[in-house]
Every structure is written in C-alpha cells, then in structure tokens.
KEFI-766577 format. One record per residue (C-alpha): residue in three letters; x, y, z. Coordinates in nm, 4 decimals. Example, Ala and Ser with C-alpha at 12.3 -4.5 7.8 and 13.67 -1.06 7.14 Angstrom:
// residues 2
{ALA; {1.2300; -0.4500; 0.7800}}
{SER; {1.3670; -0.1060; 0.7140}}
***
This chain:
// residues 110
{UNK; {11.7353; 12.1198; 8.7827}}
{UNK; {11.6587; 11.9514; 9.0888}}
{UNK; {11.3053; 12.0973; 9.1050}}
{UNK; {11.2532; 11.9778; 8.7212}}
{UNK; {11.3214; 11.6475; 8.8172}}
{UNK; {11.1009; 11.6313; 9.1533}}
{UNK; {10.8463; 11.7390; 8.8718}}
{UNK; {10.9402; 11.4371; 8.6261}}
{UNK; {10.8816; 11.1997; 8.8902}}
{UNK; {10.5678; 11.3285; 8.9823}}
{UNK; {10.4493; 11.3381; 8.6474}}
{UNK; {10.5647; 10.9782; 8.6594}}
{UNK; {10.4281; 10.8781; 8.9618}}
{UNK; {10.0546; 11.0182; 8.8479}}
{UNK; {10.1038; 10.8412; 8.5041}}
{UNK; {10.1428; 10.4931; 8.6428}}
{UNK; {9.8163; 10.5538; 8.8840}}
{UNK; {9.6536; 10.6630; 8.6100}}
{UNK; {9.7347; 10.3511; 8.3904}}
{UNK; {9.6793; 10.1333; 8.6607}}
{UNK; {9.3476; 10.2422; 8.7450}}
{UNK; {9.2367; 10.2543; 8.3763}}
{UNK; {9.3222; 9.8846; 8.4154}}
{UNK; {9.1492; 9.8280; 8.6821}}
{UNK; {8.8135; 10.0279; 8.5399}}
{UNK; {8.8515; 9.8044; 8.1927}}
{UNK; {8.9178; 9.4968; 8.3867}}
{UNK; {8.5655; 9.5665; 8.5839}}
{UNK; {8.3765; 9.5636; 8.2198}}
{UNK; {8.6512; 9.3128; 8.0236}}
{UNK; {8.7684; 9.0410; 8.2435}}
{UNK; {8.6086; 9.0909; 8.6166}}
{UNK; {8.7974; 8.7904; 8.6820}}
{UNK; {9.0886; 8.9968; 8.6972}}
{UNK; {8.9566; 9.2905; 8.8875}}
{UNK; {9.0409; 9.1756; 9.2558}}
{UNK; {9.4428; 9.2257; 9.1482}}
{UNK; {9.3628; 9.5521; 8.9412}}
{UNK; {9.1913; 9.7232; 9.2139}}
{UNK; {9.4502; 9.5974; 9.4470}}
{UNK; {9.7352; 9.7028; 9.2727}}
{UNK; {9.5308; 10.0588; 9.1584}}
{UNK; {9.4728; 10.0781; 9.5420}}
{UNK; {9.8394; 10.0515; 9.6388}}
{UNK; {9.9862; 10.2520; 9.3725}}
{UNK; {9.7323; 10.5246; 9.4929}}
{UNK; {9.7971; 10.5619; 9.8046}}
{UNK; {10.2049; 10.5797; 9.8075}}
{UNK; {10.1493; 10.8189; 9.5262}}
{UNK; {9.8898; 11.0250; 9.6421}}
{UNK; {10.1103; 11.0954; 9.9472}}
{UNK; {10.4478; 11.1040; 9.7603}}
{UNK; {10.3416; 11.3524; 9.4788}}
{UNK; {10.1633; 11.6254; 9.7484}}
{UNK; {10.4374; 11.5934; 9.9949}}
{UNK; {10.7163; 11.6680; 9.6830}}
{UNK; {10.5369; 11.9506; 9.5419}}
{UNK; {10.4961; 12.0734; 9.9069}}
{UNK; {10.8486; 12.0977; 9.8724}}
{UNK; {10.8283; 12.2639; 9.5205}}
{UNK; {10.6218; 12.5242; 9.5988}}
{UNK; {10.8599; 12.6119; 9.8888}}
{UNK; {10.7577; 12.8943; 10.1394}}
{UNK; {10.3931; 12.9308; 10.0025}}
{UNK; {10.3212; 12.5630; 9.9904}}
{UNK; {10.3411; 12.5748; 10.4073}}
{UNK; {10.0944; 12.8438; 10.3991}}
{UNK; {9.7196; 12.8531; 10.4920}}
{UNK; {9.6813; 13.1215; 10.1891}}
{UNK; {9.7724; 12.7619; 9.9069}}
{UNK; {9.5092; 12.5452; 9.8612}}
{UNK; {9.8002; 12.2360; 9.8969}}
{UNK; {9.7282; 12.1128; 10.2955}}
{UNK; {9.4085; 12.0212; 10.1473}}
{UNK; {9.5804; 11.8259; 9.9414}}
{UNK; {9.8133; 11.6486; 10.1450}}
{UNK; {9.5452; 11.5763; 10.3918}}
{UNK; {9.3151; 11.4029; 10.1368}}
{UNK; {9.6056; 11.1864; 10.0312}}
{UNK; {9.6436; 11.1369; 10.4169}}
{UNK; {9.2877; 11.0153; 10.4541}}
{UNK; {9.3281; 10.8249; 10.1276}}
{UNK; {9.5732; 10.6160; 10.1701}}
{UNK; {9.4253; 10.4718; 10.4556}}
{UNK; {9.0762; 10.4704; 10.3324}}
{UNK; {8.9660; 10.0999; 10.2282}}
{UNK; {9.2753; 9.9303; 10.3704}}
{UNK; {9.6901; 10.0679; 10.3450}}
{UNK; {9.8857; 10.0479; 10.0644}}
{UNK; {10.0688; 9.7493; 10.2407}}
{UNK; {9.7272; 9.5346; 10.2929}}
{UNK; {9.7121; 9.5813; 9.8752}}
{UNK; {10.0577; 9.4702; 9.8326}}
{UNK; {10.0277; 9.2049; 10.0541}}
{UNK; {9.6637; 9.0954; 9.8360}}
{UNK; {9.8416; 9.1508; 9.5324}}
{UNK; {10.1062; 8.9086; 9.6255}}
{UNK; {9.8524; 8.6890; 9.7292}}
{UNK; {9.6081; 8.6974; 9.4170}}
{UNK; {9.9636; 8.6939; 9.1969}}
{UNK; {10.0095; 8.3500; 9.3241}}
{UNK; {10.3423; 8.4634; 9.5306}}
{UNK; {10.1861; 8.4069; 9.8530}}
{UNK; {10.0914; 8.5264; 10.1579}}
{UNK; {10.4023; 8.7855; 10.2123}}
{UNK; {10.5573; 8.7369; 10.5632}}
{UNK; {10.4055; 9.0637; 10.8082}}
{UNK; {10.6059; 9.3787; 10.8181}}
{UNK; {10.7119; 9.4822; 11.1713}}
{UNK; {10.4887; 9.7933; 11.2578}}
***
C-alpha cells in the first residue's frame, strides 16, 4: 500500500506540472501579460517535481532502480540539471511572490 501511494503522489505531483505549464503555454498566446508568473510558477513546480517524482520511483523500483542496467539515473540526473537550469526553484518562488504582489520574500539561509 505504501508503494501505491508513493505512486498517487507522483501521479499528483506530474498532474499539477502539467496544468501549470499548460497555463503558462496558454497564457503566452491569451494574456502574455500574465506569462512572467505562469512561467515562474511552471518553473518552480518543475523543478521540485522533477526531482521529487525520480527520486520516489527510485525508491519504487527498489534494487533495479540503483542499477546501471535501468534507464532511471538518467532520469534523476536530468531532473538534477533541470532544476537548476534557468534559475532554482527558490529564485521562482521568490519571483512569484514578487509578481503576486506579496513582495520581495525575505532570503533563505543557504
């Protein structure tokens, strides 16, 4: 049951990028005036999923997931490189605070 709902969660987790992005794509065409906080937020939802739903069915797969012979550390490395590639997943938060009209939010210790 446990595995089932590391699944659910993933499946969750890949919706909501999905959704966001398909914002952000319709807000590029529809209202571009919105696009800075829809690529933002797509950006930032991204890149914590992208690592959170390769490193969970890492643990899914168990033994074979660690493996050279599964195609998964290619995976996991491309959400690696991802998530850092145009700015963190924190710099988005932070600009999506900002465009949201909450305000510059105070810096995270590193």
């Amino acid at each position: 049951q446990a595995v089932s709902h590391r699944c659910a969660d993933m499946l969750r987790e890949t919706e909501s990028v999905r959704s966001t992005t398909l914002w952000a794509a319709w807000a590029a065409e529809a209202e571009p005036e919105t696009l800075p906080l829809a690529a933002a937020m797509a950006k930032a939802l991204a890149s914590d999923a992208g690592w959170n739903v390769t490193s969970s069915a890492m643990q899914v797969h168990g033994g074979i997931g660690f493996t050279w012979e599964h195609d998964l550390h290619f995976f996991l490395k491309r959400a690696k490189v991802d998530g850092a590639l145009f700015g963190s997943a924190r710099e988005h938060r932070e600009r999506v605070a900002e465009l949201s009209g909450l305000g510059a939010a105070a810096p995270l210790p590193a």
